[in-house]
C-alpha positions in Angstrom: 0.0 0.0 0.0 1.0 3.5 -0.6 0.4 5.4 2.7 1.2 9.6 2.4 2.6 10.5 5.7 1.3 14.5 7.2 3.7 16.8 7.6 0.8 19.9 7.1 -2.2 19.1 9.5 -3.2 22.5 7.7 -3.0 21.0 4.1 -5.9 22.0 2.3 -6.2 18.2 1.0 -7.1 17.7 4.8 -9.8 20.4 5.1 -12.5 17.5 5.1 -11.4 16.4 7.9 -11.1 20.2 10.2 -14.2 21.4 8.4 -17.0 18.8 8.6 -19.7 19.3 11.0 -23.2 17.2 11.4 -25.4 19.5 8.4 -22.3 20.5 6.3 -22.6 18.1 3.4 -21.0 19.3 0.0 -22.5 19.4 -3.0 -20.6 16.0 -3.9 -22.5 14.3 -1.0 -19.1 13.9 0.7 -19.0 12.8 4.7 -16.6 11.6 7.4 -17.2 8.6 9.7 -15.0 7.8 12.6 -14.0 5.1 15.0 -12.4 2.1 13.4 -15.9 -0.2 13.8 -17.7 1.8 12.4 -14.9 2.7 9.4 -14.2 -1.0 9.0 -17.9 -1.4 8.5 -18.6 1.4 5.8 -15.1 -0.8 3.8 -17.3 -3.6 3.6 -19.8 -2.0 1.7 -19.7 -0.5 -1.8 -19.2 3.2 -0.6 -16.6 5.6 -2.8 -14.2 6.1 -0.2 -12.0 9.2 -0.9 -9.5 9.2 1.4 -8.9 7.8 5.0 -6.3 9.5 7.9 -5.4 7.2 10.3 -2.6 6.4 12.3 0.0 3.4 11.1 -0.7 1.1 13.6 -4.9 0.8 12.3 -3.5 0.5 8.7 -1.6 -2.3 9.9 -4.2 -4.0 11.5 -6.4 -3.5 9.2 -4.6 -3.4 6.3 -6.4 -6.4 4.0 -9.6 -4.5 4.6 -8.2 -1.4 3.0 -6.8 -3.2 0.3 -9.9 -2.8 -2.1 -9.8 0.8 -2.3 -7.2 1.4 -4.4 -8.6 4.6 -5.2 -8.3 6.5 -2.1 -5.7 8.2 -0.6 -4.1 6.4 2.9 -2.9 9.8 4.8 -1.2 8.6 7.7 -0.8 10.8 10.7 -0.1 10.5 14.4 -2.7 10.4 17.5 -1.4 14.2 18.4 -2.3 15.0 15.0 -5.3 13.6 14.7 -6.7 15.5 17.4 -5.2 18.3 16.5 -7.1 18.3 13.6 -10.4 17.5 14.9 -10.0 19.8 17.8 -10.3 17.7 20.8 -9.9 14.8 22.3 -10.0 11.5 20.2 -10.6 7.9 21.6 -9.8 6.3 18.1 -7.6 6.3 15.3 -9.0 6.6 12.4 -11.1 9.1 10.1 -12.7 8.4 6.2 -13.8 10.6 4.0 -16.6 8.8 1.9 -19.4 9.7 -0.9 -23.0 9.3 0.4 -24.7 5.6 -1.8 -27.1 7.0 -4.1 -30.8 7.3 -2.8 -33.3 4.9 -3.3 -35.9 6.3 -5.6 -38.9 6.1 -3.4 -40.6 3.4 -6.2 -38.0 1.1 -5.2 -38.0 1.1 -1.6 -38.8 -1.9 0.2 -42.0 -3.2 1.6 -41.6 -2.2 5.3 -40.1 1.4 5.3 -39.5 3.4 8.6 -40.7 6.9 7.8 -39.4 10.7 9.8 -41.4 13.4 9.9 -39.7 16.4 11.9 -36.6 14.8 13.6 -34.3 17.5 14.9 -32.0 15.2 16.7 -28.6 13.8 15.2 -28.6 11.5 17.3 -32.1 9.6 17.1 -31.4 9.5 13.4 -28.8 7.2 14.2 -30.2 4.9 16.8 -33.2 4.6 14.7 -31.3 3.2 11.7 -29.2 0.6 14.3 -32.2 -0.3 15.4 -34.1 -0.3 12.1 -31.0 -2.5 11.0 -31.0 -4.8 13.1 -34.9 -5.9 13.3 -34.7 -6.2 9.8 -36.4 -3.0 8.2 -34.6 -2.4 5.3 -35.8 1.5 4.0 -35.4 4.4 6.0 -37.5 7.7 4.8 -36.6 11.1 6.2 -36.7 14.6 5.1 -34.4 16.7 2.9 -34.4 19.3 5.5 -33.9 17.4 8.8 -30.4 15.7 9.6 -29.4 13.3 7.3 -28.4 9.8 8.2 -24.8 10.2 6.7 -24.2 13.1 9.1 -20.9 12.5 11.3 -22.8 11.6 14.5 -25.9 9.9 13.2 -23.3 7.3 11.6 -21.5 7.3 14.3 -24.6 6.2 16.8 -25.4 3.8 13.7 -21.9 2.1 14.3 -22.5 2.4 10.7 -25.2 0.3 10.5 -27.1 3.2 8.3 -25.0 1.4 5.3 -27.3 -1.6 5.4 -30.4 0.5 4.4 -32.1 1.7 2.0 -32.5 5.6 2.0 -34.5 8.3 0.7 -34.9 12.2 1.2 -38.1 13.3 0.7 -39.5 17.5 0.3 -42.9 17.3 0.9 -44.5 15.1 3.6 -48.0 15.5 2.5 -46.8 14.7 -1.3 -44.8 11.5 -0.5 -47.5 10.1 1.9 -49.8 10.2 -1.1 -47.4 8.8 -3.2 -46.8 5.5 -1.1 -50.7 5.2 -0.8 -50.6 4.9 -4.7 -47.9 2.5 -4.5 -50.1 0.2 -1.9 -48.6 1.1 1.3 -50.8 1.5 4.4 -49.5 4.5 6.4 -49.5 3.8 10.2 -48.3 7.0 12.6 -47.2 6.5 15.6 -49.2 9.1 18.3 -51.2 9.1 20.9 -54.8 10.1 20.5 -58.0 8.9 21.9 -58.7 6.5 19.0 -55.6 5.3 18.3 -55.0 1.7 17.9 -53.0 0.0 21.4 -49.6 -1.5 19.5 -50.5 -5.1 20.9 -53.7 -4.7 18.9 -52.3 -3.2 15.4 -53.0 -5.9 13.0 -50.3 -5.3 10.0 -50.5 -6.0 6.6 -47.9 -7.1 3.8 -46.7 -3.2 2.8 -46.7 -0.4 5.2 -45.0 2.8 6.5 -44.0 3.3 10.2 -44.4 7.1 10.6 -42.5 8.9 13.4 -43.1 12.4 14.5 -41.4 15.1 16.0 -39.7 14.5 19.3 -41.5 17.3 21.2 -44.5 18.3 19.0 -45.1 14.7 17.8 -47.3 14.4 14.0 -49.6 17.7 13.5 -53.2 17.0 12.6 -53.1 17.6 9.2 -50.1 14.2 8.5 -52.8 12.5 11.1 -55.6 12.7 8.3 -53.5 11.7 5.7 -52.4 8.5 7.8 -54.6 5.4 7.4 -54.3 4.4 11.4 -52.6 5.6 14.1 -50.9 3.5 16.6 -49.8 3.7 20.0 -47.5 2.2 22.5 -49.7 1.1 25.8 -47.6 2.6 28.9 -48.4 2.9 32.6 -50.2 5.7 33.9 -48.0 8.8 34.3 -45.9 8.4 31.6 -46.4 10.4 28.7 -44.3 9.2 26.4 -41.2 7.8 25.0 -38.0 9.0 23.5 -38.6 8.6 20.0 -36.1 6.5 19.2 -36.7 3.8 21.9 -40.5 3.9 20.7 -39.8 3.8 17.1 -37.7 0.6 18.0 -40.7 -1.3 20.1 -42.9 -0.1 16.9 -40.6 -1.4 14.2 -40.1 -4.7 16.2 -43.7 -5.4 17.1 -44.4 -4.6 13.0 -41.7 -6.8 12.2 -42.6 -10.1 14.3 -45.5 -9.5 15.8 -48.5 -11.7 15.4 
């Protein structure tokens, strides 16, 4: 392998890796994961990796995993200058620079698709797709204006699971939601009102969307109506509520294998 030690931590061909922050994707679709499980899961996948900086002793460790992209530039740089660069403190050793996968048109997503409205938080974007992941729901729908999955954190909470689905970006809630009716999906939202359906109860059908609201202000009236059922998890008296991605997890589980 052909490894390009740093002299510059300053180099402009490293400004990736000082610049990058959670909503500051370029226009190439460009982002930067970290931590070598969740690096060494992203080189399994077919991801254009542009470059990774990492210190010698992960490239040899590693270094068969690296082997199949060729393409990318191996920058290899000390601890000290790692977090130098990042400005703080780092537990790890090693940082890539990838392209986003392509999205999924929303035609071809799967049958069982896991659908954000207004998610402000990084990091429930992340635990979500683990979790979506790992029970087995293979399309993730979230909006073009929320924080995207790719983001440095939300991968990072993934452990870089978010490579396993299936993702699109919608603009209008109201649009797409009427789109996936045409396309046969039932549209269950998850909120509590006094007619919604106690999640023990739902009975699910072959094609349907899992719709999670805001973490605060949950799904307005107006998605409500659009939705064919609304769903809710039964919980003891005096508790309100769940963080959503704990309940989007109990949802997506009891869809997934529940009878």
């Amino acid at each position: 392998m052909n490894y390009t030690p740093i002299d510059d931590i300053n180099a402009p061909e490293l400004q990736i890796y000082h610049q990058f922050r959670e909503h500051a994707f370029k226009a190439d679709g460009s982002f930067v994961a970290d931590s070598p499980k969740v690096v060494n899961l992203l080189l399994e996948k077919n991801i254009e990796v542009r470059s990774i900086l990492a210190t010698q002793e992960y490239y040899d460790a590693y270094q068969a995993l690296i082997e199949s992209k060729k393409d990318a530039v191996f920058y290899v740089a000390t601890k000290e200058q790692m977090q130098n660069i990042v400005g703080h403190k780092i537990h790890h050793n090693v940082m890539m620079h990838g392209i986003r996968p392509a999205e999924t048109p929303l035609d071809d997503l799967g049958d069982h698709i896991l659908m954000l409205d207004e998610i402000s938080s990084t990091q429930n974007i992340g635990a979500i797709a683990r979790s979506a992941a790992a029970i087995g729901i293979d399309s993730y729908l979230v909006p073009n204006h929320g924080p995207h999955p790719y983001s440095r954190r939300a991968l990072r909470v993934s452990m870089g699971h978010v490579s396993m689905l299936d993702i699109h970006c919608y603009d209008d809630i109201k649009q797409t939601i009427h789109a996936l009716k045409e396309n046969g999906y039932r549209i269950y939202a998850a909120e509590v009102t006094p007619d919604s359906t106690p999640l023990a109860s739902v009975k699910v059908v072959d094609k349907w969307v899992l719709l999670m609201g805001h973490e605060g202000s949950g799904l307005s009236d107006e998605v409500l109506a659009l939705c064919d059922e609304v769903v809710t998890i039964e919980m003891m008296e005096g508790v309100k509520s769940f963080n959503v991605g704990i309940a989007a997890s109990i949802m997506m589980y009891q869809f997934k294998h529940g009878k």
